[in-house]
C-alpha positions as a Markdown table, in Angstrom:
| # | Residue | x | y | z |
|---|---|---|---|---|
| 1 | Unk | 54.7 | 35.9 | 27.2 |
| 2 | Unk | 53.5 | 37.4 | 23.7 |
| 3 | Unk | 54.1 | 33.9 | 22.1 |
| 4 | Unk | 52.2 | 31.9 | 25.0 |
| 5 | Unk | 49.1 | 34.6 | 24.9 |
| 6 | Unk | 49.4 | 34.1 | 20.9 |
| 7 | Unk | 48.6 | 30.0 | 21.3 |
| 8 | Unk | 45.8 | 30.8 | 24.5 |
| 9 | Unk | 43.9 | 32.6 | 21.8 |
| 10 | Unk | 44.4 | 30.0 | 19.2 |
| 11 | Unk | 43.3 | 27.0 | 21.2 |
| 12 | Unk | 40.3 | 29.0 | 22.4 |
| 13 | Unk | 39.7 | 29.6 | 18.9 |
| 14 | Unk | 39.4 | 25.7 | 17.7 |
| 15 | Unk | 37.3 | 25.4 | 20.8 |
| 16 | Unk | 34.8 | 27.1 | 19.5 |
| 17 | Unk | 34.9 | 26.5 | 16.2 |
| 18 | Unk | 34.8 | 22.8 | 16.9 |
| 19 | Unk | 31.5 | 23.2 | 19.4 |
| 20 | Unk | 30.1 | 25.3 | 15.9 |
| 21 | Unk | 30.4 | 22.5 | 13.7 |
| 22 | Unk | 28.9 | 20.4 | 16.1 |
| 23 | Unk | 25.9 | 22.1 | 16.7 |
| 24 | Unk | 25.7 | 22.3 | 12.4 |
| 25 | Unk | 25.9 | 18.6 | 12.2 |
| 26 | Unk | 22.7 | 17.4 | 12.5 |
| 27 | Unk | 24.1 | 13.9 | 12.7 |
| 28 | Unk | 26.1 | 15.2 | 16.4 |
| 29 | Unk | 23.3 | 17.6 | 17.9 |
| 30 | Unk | 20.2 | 15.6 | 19.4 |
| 31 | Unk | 18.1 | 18.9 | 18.9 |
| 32 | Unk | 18.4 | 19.1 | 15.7 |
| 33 | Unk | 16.1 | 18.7 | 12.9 |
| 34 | Unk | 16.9 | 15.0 | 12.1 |
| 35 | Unk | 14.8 | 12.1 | 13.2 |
| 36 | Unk | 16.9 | 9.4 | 12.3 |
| 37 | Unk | 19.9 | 11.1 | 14.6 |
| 38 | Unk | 22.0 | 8.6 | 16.2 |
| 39 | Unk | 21.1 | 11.2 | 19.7 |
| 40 | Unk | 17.3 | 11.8 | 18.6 |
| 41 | Unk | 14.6 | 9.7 | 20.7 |
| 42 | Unk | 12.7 | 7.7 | 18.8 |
| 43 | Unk | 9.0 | 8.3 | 18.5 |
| 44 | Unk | 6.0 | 6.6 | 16.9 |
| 45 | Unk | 4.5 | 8.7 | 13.8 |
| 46 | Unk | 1.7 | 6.2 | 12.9 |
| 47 | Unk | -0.6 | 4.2 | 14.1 |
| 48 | Unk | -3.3 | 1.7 | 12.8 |
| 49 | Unk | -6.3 | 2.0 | 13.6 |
| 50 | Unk | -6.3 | 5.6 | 14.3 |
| 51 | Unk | -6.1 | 6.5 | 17.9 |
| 52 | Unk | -9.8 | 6.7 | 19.3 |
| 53 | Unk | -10.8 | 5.8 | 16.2 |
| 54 | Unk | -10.7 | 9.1 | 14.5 |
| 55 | Unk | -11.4 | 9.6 | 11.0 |
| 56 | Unk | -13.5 | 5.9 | 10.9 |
| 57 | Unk | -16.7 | 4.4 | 11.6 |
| 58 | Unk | -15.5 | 1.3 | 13.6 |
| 59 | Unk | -12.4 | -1.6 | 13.4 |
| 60 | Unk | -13.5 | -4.7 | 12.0 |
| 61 | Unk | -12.7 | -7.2 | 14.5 |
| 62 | Unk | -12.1 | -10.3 | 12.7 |
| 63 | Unk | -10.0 | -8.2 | 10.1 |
| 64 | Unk | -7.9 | -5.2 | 12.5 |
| 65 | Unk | -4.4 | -4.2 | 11.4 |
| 66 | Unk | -2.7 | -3.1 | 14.4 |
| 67 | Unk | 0.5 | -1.2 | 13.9 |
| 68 | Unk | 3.2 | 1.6 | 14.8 |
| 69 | Unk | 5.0 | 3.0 | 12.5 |
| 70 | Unk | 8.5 | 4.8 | 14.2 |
| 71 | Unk | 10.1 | 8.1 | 13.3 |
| 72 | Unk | 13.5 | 6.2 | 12.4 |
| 73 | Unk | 15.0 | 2.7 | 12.6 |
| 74 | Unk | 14.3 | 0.4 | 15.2 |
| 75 | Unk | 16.5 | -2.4 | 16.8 |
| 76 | Unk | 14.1 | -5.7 | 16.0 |
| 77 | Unk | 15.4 | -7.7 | 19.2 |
| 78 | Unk | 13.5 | -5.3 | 21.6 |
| 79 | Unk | 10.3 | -5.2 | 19.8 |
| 80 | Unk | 9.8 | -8.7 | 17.8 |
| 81 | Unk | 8.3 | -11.6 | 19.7 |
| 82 | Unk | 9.2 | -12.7 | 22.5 |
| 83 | Unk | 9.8 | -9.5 | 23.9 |
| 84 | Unk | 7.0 | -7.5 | 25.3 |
| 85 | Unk | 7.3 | -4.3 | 24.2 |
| 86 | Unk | 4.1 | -4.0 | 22.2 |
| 87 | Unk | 1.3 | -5.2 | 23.7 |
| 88 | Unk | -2.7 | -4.8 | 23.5 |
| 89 | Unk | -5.1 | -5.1 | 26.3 |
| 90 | Unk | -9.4 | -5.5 | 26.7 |
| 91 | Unk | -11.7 | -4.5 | 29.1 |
| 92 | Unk | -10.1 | -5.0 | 32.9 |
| 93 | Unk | -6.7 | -4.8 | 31.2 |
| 94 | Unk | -6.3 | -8.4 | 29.9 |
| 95 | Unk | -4.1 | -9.0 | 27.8 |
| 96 | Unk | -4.3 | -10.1 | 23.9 |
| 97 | Unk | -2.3 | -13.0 | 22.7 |
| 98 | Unk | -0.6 | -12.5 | 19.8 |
| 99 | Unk | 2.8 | -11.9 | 17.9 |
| 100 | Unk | 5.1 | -8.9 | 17.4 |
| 101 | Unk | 6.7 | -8.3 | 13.9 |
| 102 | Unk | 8.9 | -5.4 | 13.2 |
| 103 | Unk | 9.7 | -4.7 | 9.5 |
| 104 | Unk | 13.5 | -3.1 | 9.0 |
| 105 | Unk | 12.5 | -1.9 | 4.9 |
| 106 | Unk | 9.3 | 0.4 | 6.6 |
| 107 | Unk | 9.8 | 1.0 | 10.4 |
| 108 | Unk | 6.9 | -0.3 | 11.0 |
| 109 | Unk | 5.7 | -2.7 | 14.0 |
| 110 | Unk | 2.3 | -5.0 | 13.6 |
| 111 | Unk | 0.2 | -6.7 | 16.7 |
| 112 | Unk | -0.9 | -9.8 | 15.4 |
| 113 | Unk | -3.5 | -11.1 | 18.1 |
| 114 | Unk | -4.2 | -14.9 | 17.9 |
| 115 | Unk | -7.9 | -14.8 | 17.2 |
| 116 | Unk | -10.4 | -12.5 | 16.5 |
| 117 | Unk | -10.6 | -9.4 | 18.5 |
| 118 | Unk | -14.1 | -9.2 | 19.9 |
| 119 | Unk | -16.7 | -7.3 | 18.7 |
| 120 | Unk | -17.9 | -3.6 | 19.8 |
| 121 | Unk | -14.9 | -3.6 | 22.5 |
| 122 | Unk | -12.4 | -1.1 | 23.0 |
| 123 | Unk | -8.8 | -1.9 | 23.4 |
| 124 | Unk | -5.6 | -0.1 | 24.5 |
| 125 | Unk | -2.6 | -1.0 | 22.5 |
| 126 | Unk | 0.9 | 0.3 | 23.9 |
| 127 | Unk | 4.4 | 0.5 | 23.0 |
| 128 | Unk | 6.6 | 0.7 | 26.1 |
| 129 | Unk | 10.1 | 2.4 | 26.6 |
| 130 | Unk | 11.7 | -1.1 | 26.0 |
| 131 | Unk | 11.9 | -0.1 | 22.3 |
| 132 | Unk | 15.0 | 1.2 | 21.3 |
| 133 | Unk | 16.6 | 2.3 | 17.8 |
| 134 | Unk | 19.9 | 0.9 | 16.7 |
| 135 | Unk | 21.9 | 3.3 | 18.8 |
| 136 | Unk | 20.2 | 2.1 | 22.1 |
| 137 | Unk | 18.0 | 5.4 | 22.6 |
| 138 | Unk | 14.6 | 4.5 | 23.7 |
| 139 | Unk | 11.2 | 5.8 | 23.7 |
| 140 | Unk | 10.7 | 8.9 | 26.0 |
| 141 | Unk | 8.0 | 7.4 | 27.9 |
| 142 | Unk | 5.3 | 4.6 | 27.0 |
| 143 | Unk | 3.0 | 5.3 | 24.0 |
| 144 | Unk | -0.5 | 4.4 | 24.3 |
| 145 | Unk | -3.4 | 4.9 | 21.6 |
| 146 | Unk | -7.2 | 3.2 | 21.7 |
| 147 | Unk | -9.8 | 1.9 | 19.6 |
| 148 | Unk | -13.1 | 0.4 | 19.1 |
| 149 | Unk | -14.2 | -2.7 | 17.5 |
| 150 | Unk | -17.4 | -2.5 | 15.5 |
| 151 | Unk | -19.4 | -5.3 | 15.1 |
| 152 | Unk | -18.2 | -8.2 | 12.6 |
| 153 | Unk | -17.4 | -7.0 | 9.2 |
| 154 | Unk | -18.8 | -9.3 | 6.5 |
| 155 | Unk | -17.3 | -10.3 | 3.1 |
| 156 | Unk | -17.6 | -7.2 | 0.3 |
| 157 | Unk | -21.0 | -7.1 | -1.4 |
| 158 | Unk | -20.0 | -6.6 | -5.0 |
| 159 | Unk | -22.4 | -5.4 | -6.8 |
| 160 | Unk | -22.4 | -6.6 | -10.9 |
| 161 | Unk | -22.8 | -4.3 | -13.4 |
| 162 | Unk | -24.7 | -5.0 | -16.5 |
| 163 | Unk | -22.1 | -4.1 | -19.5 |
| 164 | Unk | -23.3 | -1.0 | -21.7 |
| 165 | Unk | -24.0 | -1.5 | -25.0 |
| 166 | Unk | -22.2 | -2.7 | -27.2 |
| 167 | Unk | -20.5 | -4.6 | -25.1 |
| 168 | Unk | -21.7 | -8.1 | -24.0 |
| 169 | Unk | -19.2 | -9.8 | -21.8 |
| 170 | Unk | -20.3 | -12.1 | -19.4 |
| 171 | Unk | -22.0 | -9.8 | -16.1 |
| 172 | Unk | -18.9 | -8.3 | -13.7 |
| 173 | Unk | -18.4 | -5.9 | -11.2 |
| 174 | Unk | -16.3 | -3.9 | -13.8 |
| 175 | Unk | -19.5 | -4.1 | -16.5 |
| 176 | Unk | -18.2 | -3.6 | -19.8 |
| 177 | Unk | -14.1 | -2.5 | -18.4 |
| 178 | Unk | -13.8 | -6.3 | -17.5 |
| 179 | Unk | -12.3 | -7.1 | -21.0 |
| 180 | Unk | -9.6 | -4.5 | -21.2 |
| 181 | Unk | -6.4 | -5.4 | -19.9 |
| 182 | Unk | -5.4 | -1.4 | -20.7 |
| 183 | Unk | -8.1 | 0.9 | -20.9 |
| 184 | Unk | -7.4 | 4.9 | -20.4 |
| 185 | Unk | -9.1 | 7.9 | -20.6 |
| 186 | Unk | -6.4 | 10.0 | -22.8 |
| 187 | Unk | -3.6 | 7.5 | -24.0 |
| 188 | Unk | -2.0 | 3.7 | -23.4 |
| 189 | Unk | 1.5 | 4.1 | -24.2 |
| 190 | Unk | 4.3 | 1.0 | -24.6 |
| 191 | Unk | 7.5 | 1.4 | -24.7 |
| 192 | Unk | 8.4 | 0.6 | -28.2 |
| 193 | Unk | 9.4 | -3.2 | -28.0 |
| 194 | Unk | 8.3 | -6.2 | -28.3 |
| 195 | Unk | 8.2 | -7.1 | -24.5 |
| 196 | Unk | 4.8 | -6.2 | -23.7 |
| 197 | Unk | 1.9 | -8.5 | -24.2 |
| 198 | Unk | -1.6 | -8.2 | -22.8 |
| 199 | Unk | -3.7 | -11.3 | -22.9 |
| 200 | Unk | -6.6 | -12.9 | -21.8 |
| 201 | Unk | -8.7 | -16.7 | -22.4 |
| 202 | Unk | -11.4 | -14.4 | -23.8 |
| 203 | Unk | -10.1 | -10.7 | -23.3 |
| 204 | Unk | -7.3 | -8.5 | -23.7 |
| 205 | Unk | -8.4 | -6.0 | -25.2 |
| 206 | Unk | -7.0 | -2.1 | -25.2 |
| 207 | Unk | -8.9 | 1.4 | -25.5 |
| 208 | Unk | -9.2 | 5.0 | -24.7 |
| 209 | Unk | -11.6 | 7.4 | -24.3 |
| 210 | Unk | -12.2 | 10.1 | -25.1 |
| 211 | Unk | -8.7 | 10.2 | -26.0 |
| 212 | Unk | -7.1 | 9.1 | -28.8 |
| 213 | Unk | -3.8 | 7.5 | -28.9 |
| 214 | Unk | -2.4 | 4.1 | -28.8 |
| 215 | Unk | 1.2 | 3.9 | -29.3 |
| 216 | Unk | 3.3 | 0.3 | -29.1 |
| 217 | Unk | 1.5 | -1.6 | -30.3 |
| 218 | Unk | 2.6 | -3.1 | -32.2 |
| 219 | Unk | 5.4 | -4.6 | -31.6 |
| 220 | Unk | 3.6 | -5.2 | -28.2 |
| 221 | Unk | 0.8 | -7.8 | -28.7 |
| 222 | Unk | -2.7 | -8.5 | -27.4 |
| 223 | Unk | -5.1 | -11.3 | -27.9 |
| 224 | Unk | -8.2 | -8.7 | -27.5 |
| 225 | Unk | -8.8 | -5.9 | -29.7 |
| 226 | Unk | -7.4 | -2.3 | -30.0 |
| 227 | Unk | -10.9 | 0.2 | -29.6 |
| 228 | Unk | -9.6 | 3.9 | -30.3 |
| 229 | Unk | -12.3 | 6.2 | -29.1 |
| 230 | Unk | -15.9 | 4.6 | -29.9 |
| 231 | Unk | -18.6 | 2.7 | -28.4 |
| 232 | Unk | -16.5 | -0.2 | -26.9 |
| 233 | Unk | -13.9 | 2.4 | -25.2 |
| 234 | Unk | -16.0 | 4.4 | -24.2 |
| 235 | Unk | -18.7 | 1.7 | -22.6 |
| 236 | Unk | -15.8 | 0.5 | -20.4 |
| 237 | Unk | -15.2 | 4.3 | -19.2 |
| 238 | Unk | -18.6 | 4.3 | -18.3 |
| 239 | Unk | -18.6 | 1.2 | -16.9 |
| 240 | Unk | -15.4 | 1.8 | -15.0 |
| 241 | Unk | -16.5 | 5.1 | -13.3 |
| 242 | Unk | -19.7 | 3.4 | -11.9 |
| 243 | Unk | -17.5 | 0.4 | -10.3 |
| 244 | Unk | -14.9 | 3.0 | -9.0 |
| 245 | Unk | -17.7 | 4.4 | -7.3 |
| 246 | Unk | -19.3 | 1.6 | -6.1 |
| 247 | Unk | -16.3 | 0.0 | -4.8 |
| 248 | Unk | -15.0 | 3.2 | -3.0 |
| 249 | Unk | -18.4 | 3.2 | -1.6 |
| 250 | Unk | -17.7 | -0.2 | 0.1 |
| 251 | Unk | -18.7 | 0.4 | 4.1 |
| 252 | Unk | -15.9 | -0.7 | 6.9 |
| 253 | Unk | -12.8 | -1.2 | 6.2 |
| 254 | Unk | -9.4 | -2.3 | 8.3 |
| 255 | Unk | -7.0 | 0.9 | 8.5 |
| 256 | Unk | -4.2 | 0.2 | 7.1 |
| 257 | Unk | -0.1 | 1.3 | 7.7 |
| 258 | Unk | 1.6 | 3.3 | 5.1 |
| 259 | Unk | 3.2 | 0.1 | 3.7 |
| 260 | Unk | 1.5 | -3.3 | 3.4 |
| 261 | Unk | 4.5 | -5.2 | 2.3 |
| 262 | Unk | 6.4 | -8.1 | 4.7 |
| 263 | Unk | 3.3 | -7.7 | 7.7 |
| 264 | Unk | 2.7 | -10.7 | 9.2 |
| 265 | Unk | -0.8 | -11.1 | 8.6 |
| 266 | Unk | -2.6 | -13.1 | 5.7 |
| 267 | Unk | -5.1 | -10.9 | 4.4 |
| 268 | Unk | -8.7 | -12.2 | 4.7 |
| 269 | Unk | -11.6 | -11.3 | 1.9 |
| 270 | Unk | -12.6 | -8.1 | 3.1 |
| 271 | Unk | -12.5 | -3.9 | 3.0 |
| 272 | Unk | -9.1 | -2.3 | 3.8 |
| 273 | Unk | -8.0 | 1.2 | 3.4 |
| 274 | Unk | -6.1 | 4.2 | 4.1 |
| 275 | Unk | -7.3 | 7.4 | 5.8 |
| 276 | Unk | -6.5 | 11.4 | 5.1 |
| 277 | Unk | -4.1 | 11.0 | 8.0 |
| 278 | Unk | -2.3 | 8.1 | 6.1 |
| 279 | Unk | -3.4 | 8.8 | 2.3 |
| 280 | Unk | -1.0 | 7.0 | 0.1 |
| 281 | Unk | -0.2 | 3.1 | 0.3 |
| 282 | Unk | 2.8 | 1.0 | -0.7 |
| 283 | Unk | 3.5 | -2.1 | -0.9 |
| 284 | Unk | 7.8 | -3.0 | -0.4 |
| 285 | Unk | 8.4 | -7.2 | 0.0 |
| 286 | Unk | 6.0 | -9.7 | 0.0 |
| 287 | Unk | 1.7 | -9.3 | 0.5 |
| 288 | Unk | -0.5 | -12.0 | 0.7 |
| 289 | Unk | -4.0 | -12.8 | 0.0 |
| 290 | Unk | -5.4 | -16.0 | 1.3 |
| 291 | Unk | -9.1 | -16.7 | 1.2 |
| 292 | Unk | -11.6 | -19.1 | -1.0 |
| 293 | Unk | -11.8 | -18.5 | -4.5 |
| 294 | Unk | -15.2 | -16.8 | -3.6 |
| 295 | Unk | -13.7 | -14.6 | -1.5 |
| 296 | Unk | -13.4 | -11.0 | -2.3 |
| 297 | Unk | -10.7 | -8.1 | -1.5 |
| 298 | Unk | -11.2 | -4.5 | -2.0 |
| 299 | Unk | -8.7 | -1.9 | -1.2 |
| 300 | Unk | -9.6 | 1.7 | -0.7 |
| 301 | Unk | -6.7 | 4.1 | -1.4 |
| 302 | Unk | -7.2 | 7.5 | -0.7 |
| 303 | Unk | -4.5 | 8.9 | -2.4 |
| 304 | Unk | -1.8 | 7.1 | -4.6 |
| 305 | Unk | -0.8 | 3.3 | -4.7 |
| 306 | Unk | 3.1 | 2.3 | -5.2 |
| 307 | Unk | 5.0 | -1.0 | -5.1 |
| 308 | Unk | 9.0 | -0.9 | -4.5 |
| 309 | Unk | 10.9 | -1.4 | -7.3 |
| 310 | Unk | 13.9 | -3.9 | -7.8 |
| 311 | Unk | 16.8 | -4.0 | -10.1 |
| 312 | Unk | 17.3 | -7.3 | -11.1 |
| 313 | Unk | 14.5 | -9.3 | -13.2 |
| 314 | Unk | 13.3 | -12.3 | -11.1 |
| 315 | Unk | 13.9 | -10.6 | -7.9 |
| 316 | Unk | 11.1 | -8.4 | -7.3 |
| 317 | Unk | 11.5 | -6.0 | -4.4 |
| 318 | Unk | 7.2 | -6.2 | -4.6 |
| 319 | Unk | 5.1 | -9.2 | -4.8 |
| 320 | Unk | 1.4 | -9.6 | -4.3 |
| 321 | Unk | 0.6 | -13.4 | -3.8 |
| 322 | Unk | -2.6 | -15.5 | -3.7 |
| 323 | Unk | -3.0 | -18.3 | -1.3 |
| 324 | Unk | -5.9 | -20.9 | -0.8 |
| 325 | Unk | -7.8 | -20.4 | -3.9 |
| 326 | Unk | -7.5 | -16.8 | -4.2 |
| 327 | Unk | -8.3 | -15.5 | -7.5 |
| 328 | Unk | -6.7 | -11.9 | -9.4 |
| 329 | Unk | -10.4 | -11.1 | -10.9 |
| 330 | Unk | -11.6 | -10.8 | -7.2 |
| 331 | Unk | -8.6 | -8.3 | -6.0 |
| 332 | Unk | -9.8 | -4.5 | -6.6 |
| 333 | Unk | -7.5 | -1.8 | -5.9 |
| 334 | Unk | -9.3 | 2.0 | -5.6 |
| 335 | Unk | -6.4 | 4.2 | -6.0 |
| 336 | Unk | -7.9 | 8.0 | -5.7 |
| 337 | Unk | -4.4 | 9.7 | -7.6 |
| 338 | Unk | -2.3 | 8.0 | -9.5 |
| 339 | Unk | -0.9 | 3.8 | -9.0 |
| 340 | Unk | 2.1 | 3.1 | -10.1 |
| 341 | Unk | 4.0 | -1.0 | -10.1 |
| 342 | Unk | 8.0 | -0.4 | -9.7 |
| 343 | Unk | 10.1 | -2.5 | -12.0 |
| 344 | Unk | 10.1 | -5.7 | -12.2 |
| 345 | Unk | 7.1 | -5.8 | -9.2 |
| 346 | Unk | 4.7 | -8.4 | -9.5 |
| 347 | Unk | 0.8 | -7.7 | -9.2 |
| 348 | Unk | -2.7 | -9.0 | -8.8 |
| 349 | Unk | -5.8 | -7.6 | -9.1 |
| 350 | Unk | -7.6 | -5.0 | -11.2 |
| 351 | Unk | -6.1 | -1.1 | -10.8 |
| 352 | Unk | -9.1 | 1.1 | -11.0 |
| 353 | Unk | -7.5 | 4.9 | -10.8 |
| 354 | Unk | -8.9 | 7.9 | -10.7 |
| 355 | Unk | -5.9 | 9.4 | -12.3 |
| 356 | Unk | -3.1 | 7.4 | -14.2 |
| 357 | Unk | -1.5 | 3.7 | -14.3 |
| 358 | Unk | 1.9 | 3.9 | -15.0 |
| 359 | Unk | 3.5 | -0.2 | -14.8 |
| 360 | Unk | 6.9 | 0.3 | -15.1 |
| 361 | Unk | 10.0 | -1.5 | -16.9 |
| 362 | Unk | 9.2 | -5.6 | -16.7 |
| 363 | Unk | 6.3 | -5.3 | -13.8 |
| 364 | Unk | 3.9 | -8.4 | -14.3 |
| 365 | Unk | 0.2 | -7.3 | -13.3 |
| 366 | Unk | -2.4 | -10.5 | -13.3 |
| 367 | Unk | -5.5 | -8.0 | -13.2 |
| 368 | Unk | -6.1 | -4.6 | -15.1 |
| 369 | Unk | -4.9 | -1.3 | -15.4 |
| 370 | Unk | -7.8 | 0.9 | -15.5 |
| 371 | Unk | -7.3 | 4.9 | -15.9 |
| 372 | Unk | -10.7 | 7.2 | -15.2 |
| 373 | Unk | -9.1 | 10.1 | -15.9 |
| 374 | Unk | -5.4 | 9.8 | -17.0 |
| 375 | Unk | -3.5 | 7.4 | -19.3 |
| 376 | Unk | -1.8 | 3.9 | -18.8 |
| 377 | Unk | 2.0 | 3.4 | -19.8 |
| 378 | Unk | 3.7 | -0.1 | -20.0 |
| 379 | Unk | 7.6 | -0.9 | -20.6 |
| 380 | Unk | 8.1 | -4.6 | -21.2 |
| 381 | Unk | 5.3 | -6.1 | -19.1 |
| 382 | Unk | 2.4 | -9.2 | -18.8 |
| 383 | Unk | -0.6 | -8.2 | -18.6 |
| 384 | Unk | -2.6 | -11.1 | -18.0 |
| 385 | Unk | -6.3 | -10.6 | -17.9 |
| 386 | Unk | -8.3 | -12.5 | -15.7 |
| 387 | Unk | -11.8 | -13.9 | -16.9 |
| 388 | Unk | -14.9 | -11.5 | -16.4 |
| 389 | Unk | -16.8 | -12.6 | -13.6 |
């Protein structure tokens, strides 16, 4: 009887520690802290434009980004077109045309209506319990958020600056910065090797100030000129702060998702930006640009700007690519911290930061890297400055 009591107290004892590691494994318990659970609900985190348009003036109609972005990973068959777990409705509760893309790499869902939304209309866009994750666990209950459209956004009015003196480039929205392919406010740093060139038909030039060092080059090579602290340099830091200004100043402005890479939309000229909700952009896979070659594109980034970064050269895990006569010298990124392009990324446009620009090991950038306040660093990269217009 001793020996049977012995194993009663044993068995009860593997019980329980069993149920204990359970509850620790947050993997096992659907209550614990752990959204991407295989027992945890999923639930939508993010959502473009904000819900009753907080935090924004209006949603640009012929320009709206509307997206969800999900607590953990989503199965693609129960939210991509056709299925009709995503939808967005007008006035009455009439439905919006349009296509459903979910993208694995960010969790994130986009609404891409057919046409234009119309102008100063609200809309109710809603993601139904038909979503499930990959383990089959849906939605709790149906997820609704509004908006308002404002009236039609129009194309970015740049503004050109006339260049400080010395400086007498042709007039640009950057005034005299439109030269430098590199120009920083404490130091440009290379990565001592020869795999860095910055060049340009009639630019290319490198500076800082008020700082004072610039390292690598050579054996990295420019077609400009290298301007330590002194007039030019410190022209273009003038210069830069006033266009940082004015383009952060830009009105309107499609919301965007936390990352802009693989959506299904073609970007049209226009004003896109993050909010204080949503501060930081990246951009993971393919984004595209299409528009004239009049057309202009200005991002607004509250906080910091990154692109993925890949491991093999030639396969960039990040590409930013022009389409219909879209040109780099038109493509302004506003980055309020820090932007920084993951190896071997691919870029477009000119990088005005408030902070730093730090273009990592073989990242190609067809624009500028501009530094208000920090310093630019560049391992094995081409810089290719576009003309100054």
């Amino acid at each position: 009887m001793r020996t049977h009591s012995n194993h009663k107290v044993l068995l009860t004892a593997l019980l329980l520690l069993g149920f204990a590691v359970g509850c620790c494994d947050p993997g096992r318990n659907p209550n614990a802290a752990n959204p991407a659970a295989p027992q945890t609900l999923p639930t939508v985190i993010l959502v473009t434009p904000p819900n009753a348009n907080v935090g924004i003036a209006g949603v640009c109609p012929n320009i709206a980004i509307i997206s969800a972005t999900f607590s953990k990973a989503m199965n693609p068959a129960t939210i991509n077109s056709p299925a009709s777990t995503f939808t967005l409705s007008g006035p009455g509760g009439a439905l919006v045309t349009g296509d459903v893309t979910y993208i694995v790499a960010t969790n994130i869902a986009t609404f891409t209506p057919s046409s234009s939304l119309a102008a100063s209309t609200p809309y109710t866009a809603k993601i139904t319990t038909g979503a499930a994750d990959t383990f089959g666990n849906t939605l709790a209950a149906d997820f609704e958020w509004t908006f308002t459209t404002s009236p039609l956004c129009s194309t970015p009015t740049v503004p050109v600056i006339p260049p400080t003196p010395p400086a007498t480039p042709p007039p640009s929205p950057l005034g005299a910065a439109c030269t430098f392919g590199a120009l920083a406010y404490s130091t440009v740093t290379n990565v001592p090797n020869v795999g860095t060139s910055i060049t340009g038909t009639a630019t290319g030039d490198i500076g800082v100030s008020p700082g004072t060092a610039i390292t690598g080059f050579p054996p990295g090579t420019y077609t400009g000129s290298l301007n330590p602290p002194g007039l030019l340099a410190a022209a273009g830091e003038a210069d830069l702060q006033t266009a940082y200004n004015n383009f952060a100043g830009e009105a309107g402005g499609a919301v965007l998702p936390a990352d802009i890479g693989d959506l299904p939309n073609c970007f049209a000229p226009g004003v896109y930006k993050t909010t204080s909700a949503q501060p930081s952009l990246g951009i993971t896979g393919n984004l595209t640009l299409c528009g004239p070659a009049t057309g202009v594109w200005v991002f607004q980034i509250v906080s910091s700007l990154t692109t993925a970064a890949a491991v093999t050269p030639g396969v960039p895990a990040s590409e930013v690519i022009l389409s219909g006569g879209a040109l780099p010298q038109n493509v302004y990124w506003v980055v309020g911290s820090s932007a920084t392009l993951g190896t071997y990324s691919i870029f477009q446009g000119s990088i005005l930061a408030q902070a730093s620009v730090s273009v990592n090991t073989g990242a190609t950038l067809d624009g500028r890297a501009l530094a208000l306040t920090g310093a630019v660093s560049l391992d094995t990269n081409t810089v290719t400055v576009p003309p100054c217009q």
